[in-house]
C-alpha positions in Angstrom: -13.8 -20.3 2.0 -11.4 -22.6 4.1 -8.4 -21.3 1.6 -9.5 -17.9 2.1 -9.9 -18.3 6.3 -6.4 -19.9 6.3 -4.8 -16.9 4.3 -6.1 -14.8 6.9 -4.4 -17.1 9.5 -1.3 -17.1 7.6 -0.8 -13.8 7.2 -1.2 -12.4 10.4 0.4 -15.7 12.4 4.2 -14.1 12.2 3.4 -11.4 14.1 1.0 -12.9 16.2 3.3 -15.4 17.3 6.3 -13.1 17.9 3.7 -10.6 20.3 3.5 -10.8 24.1 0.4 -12.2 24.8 -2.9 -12.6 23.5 -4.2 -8.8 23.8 -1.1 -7.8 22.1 -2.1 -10.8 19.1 -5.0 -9.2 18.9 -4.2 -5.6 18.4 -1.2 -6.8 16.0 -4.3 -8.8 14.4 -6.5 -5.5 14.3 -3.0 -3.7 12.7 -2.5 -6.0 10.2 -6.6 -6.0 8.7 -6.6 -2.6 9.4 -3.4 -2.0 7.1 -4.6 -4.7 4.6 -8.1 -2.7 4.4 -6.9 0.4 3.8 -3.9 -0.5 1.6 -6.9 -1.7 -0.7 -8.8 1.4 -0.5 -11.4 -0.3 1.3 -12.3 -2.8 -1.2 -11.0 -5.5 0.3 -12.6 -6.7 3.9 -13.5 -9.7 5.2 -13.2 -12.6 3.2 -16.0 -14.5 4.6 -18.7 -12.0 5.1 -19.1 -11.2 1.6 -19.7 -14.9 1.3 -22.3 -15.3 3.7 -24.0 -12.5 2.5 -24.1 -13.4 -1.2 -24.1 -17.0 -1.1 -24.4 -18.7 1.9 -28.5 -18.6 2.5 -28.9 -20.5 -1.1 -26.1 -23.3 -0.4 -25.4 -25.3 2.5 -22.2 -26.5 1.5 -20.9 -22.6 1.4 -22.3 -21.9 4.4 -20.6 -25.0 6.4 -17.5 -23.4 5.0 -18.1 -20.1 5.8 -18.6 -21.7 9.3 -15.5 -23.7 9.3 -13.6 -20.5 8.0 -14.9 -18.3 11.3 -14.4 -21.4 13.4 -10.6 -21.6 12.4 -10.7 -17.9 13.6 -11.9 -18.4 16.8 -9.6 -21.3 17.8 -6.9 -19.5 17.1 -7.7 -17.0 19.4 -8.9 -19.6 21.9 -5.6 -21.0 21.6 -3.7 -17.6 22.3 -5.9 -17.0 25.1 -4.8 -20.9 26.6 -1.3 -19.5 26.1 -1.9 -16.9 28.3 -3.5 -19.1 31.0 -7.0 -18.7 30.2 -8.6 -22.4 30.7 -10.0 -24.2 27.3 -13.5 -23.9 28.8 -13.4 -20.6 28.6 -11.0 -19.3 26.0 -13.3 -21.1 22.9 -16.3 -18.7 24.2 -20.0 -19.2 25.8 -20.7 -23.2 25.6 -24.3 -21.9 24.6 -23.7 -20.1 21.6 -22.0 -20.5 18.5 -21.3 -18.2 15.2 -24.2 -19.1 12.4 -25.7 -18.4 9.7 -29.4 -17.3 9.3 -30.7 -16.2 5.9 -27.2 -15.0 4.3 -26.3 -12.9 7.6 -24.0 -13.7 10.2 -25.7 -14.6 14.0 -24.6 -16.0 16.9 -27.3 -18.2 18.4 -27.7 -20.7 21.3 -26.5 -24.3 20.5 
């Protein structure tokens, strides 16, 4: 799951390091899925999600790393969103919720 989150980061950190800010990451984020999603005749989606669905409810250790892997995500975004100015407080999200894992489906819940 980590391997498969950082792949994700990998291939979309080029271009969102060479956009203009953090809206433009994320629409060159949303380009690049999108491309890679259709490109694979929509066989191919989220990495993780598949994961938690199958997996993740029967075995903690895969779903602390399907956490870890949607964690990564969002602290890269919080980091673009500190590049733009946005204070840490708020660019990591709501200090009362957090992404989780509840019987095999992704939640977000408070902390």
């Amino acid at each position: 799951m980590r391997e498969a989150a950082a792949r994700v980061l990998d291939k979309v950190g080029t271009e969102v390091d060479t956009s203009g800010g953090a809206a433009s990451a994320v629409a060159t984020l949303i380009d690049v899925l999108t491309t890679e999603l259709v490109a694979s005749d929509f066989r191919s989606g989220c990495p993780l999600a598949s994961v938690v669905l199958d997996a993740a409810a029967d075995s903690e250790p895969i779903a602390e790393a399907c956490r870890a892997g949607y964690a990564s995500w969002r602290d890269a975004v919080a980091a673009l969103l500190q590049r733009d100015g946005v204070a840490a407080e708020r660019a990591g999200g709501p200090r009362d919720h957090r992404a989780g894992l509840d019987r095999g489906r992704p939640v977000a819940r408070p902390r």
